[in-house]
C-alpha positions as CSV (number, residue, x, y, z in Angstrom):
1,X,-22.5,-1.7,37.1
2,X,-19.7,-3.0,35.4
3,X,-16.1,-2.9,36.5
4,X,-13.7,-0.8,34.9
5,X,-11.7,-3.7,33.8
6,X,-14.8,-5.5,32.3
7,X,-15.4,-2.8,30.4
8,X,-11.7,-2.2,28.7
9,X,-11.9,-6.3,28.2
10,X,-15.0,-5.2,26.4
11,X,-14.0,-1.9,24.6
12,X,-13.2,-1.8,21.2
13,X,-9.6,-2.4,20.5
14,X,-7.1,0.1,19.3
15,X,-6.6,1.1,15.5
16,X,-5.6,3.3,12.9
17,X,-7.2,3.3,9.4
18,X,-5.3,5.4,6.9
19,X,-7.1,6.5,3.8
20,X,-4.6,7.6,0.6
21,X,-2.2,6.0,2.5
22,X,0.9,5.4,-0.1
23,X,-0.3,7.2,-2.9
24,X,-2.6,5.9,-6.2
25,X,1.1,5.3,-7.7
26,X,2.6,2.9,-5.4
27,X,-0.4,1.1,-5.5
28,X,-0.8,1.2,-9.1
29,X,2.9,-0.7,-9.6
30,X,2.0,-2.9,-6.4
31,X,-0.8,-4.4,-8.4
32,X,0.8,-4.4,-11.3
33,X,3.8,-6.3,-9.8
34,X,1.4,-8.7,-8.2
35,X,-0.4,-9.3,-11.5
36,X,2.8,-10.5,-13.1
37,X,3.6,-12.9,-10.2
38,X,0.6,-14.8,-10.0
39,X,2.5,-18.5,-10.0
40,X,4.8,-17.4,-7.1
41,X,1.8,-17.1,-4.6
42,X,1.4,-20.5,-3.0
43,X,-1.4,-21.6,0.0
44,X,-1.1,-19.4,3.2
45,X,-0.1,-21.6,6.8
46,X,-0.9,-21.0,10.1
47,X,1.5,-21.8,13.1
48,X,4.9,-20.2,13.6
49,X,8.1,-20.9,11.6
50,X,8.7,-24.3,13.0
51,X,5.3,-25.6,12.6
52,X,3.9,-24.0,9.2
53,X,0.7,-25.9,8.3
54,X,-1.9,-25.5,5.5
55,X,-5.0,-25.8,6.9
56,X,-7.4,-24.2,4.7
57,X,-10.3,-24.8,7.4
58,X,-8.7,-21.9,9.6
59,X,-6.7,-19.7,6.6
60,X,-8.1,-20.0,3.1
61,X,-5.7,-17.5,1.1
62,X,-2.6,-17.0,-1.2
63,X,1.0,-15.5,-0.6
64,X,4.3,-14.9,-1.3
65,X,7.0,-12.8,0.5
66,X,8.6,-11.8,-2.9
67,X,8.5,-8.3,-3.2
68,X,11.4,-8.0,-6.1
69,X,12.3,-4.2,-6.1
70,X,10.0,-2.6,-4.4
71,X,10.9,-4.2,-1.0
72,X,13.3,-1.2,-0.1
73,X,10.6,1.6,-0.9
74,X,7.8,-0.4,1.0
75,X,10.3,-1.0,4.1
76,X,11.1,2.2,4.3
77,X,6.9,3.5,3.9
78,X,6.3,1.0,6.8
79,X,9.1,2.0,9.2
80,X,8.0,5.9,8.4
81,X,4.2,5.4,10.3
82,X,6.0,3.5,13.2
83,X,6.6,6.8,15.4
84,X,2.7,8.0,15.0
85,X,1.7,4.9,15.1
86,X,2.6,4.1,18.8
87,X,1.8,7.6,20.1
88,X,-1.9,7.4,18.5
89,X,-2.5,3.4,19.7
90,X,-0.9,4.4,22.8
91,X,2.0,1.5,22.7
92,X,4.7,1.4,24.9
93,X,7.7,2.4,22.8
94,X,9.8,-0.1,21.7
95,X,13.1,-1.1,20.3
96,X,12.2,-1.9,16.5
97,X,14.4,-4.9,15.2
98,X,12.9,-5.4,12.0
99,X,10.1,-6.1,9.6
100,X,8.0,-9.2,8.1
101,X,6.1,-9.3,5.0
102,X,4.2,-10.9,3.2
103,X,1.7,-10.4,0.2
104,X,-1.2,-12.6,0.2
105,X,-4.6,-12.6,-2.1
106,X,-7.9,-13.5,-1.4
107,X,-10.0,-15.4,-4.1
108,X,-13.9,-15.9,-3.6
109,X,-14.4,-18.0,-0.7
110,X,-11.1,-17.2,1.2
111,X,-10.8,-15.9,4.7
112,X,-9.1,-16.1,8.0
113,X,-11.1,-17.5,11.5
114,X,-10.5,-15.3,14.5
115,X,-6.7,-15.2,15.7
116,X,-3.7,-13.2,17.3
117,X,-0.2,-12.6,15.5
118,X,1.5,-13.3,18.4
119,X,2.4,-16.7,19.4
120,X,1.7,-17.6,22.6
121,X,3.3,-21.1,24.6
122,X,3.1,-22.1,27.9
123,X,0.3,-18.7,28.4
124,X,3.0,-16.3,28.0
125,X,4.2,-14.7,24.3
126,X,6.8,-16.0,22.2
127,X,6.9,-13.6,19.5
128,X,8.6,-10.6,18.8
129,X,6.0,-9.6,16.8
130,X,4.9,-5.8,18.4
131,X,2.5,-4.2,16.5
132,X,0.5,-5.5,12.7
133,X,0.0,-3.1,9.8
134,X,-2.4,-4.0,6.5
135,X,-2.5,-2.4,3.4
136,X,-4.6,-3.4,1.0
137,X,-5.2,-2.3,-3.3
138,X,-7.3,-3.8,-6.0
139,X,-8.3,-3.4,-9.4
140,X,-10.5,-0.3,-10.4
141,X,-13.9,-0.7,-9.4
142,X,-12.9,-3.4,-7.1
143,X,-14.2,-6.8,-8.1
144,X,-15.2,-8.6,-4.6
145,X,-17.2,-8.0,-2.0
146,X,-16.5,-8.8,2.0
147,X,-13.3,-9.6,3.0
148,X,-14.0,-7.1,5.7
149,X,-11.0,-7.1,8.7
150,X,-12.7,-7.7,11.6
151,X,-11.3,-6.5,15.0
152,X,-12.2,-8.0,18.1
153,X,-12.1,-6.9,21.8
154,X,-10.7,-9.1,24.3
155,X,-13.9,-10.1,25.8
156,X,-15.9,-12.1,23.0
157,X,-19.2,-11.5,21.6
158,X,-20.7,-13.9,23.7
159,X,-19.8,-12.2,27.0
160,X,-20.9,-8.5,26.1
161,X,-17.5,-8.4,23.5
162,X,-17.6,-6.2,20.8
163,X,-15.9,-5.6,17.4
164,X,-15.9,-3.2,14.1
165,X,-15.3,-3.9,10.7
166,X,-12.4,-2.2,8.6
167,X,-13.3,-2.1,4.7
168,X,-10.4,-2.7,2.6
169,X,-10.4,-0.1,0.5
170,X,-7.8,0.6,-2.4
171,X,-4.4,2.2,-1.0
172,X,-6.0,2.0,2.7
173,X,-3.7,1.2,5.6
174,X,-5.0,-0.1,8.9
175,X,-2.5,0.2,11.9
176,X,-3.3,-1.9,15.4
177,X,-1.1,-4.2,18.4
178,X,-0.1,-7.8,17.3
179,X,-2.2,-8.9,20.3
180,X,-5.7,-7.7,19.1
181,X,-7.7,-10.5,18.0
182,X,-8.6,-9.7,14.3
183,X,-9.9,-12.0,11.4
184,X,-10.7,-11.7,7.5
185,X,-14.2,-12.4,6.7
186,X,-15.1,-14.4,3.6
187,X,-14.4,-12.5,0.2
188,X,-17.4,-12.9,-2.7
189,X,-16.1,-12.6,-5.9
190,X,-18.0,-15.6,-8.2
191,X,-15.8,-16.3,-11.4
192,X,-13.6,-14.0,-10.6
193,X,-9.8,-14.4,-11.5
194,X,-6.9,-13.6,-9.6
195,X,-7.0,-9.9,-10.9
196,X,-10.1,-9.6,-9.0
197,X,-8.4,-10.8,-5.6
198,X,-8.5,-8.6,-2.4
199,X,-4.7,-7.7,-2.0
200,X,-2.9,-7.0,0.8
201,X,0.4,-6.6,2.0
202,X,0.6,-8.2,5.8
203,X,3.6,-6.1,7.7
204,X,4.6,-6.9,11.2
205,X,6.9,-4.5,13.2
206,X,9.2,-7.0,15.4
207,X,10.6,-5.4,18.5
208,X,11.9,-6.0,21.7
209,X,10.5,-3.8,25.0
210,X,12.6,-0.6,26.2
């Protein structure tokens, strides 16, 4: 028989998938907004802010942390889950001292390899980054296929691990900790333009423990 802590290493990890999460309008402008920005999107990096490298072998993607106007209305739709979101993921409440966003597209091809988004130095955390939120949009029927946001437990596959896929569905938000390992499987979309991108916005809660 396995031991109980073998089998919460094993478990799936906690989530929250939100369906009709900001409404068909907001995510009508957001892709409208995104459409029109196509140039400011540049190659994702990996690493934290001192050490930002493109390496496409690990992240394959596009971004751009220019939200224009609606930076203030999606701020404030993000800060509004935070309360339910730490009572249903059962988080220890903490001191919110801000958000992070980004925007970032993924083409045919693109994807992200298995990784946290906290950093981590030394074996201990050096990130204030508390808990991730994704919401993704796309054009009408939606144009790709995969891109799939796979969650991992903390045991891997290899050693009785397990994981579930979250689909990213137009105006869906998925909730879970900064320290669940996660990854974006590759997105099929042949000849397809930027328009026909999976888009979503990356938003992580920074915090410091009460």
């Amino acid at each position: 028989m396995k031991s109980s802590s073998l089998t919460a290493f094993s478990a799936l990890p906690p989530h929250w998938v939100i369906d009709t999460a900001f409404g068909a309008d907001l995510a009508t402008r957001l892709l409208s907004f995104v459409l029109e920005r196509e140039s400011v999107f540049a190659d994702t990096t990996i690493g934290d802010s001192a050490n930002r490298t493109v390496r496409k072998a690990v992240r394959s993607s596009r971004a751009t942390r220019d939200f224009g106007e609606l930076h203030g209305e999606l701020e404030e739709r993000f800060r509004g889950l935070l309360p339910a979101a730490i009572s249903r993921l059962g988080l220890a409440p903490f001191a919110l001292t801000g958000l992070s966003m980004e925007l970032a597209a993924h083409g045919d091809g693109d994807f992200y390899q298995r990784h946290i988004d906290t950093f981590v130095a030394g074996g201990a955390s050096t990130s204030d980054r508390m808990l991730t939120g994704v919401y993704y949009f796309h054009v009408m029927p939606r144009a790709f296929t995969g891109g799939e946001l796979r969650l991992h437990s903390l045991r891997v596959a290899e050693d009785g691990g397990s994981h579930v896929d979250v689909e990213p569905r137009d105006d869906r938000m998925l909730l879970f900790p900064a320290w669940v390992p996660h990854e974006v499987r590759p997105v099929s979309c042949p000849g397809g333009g930027f328009a026909q991108s999976r888009f979503a916005i990356n938003c992580w809660y920074l915090g410091k423990s009460i």
